[in-house]
C-alpha positions as semicolon CSV with decimal commas, in nm:
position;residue;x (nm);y (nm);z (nm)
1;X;0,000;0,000;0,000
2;X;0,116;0,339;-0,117
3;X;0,071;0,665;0,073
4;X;-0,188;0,760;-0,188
5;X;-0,407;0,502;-0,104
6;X;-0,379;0,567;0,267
7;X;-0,422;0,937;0,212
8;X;-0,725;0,849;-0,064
9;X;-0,834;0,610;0,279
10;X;-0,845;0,867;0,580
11;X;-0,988;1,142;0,347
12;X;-1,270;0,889;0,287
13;X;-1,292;0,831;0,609
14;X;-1,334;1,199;0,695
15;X;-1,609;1,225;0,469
16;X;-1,800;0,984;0,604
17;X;-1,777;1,081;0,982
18;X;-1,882;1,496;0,816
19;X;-2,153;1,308;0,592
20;X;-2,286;1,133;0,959
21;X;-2,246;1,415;1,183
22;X;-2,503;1,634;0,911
23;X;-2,719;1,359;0,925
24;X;-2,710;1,306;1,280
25;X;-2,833;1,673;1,320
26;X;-3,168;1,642;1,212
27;X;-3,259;1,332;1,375
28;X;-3,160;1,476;1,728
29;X;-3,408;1,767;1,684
30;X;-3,697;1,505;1,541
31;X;-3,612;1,290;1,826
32;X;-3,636;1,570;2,032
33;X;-3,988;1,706;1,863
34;X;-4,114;1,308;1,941
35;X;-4,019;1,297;2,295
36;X;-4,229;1,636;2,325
37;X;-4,503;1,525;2,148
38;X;-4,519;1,170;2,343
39;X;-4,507;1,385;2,678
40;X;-4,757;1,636;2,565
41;X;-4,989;1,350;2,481
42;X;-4,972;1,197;2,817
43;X;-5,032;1,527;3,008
44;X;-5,333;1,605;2,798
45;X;-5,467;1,260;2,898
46;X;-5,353;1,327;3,234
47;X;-5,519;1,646;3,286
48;X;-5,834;1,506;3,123
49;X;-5,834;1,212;3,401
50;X;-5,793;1,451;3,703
51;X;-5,978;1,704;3,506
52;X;-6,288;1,458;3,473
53;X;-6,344;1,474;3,870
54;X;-6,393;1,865;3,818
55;X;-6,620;1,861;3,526
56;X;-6,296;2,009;3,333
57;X;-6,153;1,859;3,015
58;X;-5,935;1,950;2,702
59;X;-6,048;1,836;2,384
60;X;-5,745;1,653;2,216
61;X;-5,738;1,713;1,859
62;X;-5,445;1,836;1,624
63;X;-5,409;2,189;1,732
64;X;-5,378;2,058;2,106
65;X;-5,189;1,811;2,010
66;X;-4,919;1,981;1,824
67;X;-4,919;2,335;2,119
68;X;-4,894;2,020;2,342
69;X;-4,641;1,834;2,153
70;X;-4,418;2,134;2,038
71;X;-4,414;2,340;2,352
72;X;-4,434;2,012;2,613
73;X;-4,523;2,128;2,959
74;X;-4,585;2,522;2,892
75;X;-4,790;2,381;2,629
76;X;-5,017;2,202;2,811
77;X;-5,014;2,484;3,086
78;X;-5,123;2,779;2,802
79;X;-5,400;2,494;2,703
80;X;-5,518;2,468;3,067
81;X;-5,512;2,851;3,122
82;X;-5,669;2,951;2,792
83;X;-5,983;2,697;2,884
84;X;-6,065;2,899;3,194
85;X;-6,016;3,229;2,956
86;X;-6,295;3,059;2,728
């Protein structure tokens, strides 16, 4: 083995540790956007359970679902607040 194919080796090798780090970018922050969703769904089922002993419930449907899934806790707080407001 020459130098050029070690030097034609590492510089592959570089390319594919930049090529995986890019991609690796993107999947934290839609990993991230799941995990808040997941959580958002269970405290919007959660306040709806405790809720149901006061006569109080949040309708879940896709505009709760995604304030609750994109903003996570605060999310499901601003739902609960802007209830009483309505």
């Amino acid at each position: 083995m020459g130098p050029e194919v070690i030097l034609t080796f590492i510089i592959a090798i570089a390319v594919l540790f930049l090529i995986g780090k890019f991609l690796a970018f993107p999947l934290k922050i839609l990993g991230k956007l799941v995990l808040n969703g997941i959580l958002g769904a269970v405290l919007l089922f959660i306040v709806n359970f405790i809720g149901g002993f006061f006569n109080f419930s949040i309708g879940i449907n896709i505009y709760t679902a995604l304030i609750a899934g994109f903003f996570g806790i605060p999310g499901v707080i601003f739902l609960i607040f802007f209830k009483f407001i309505i």
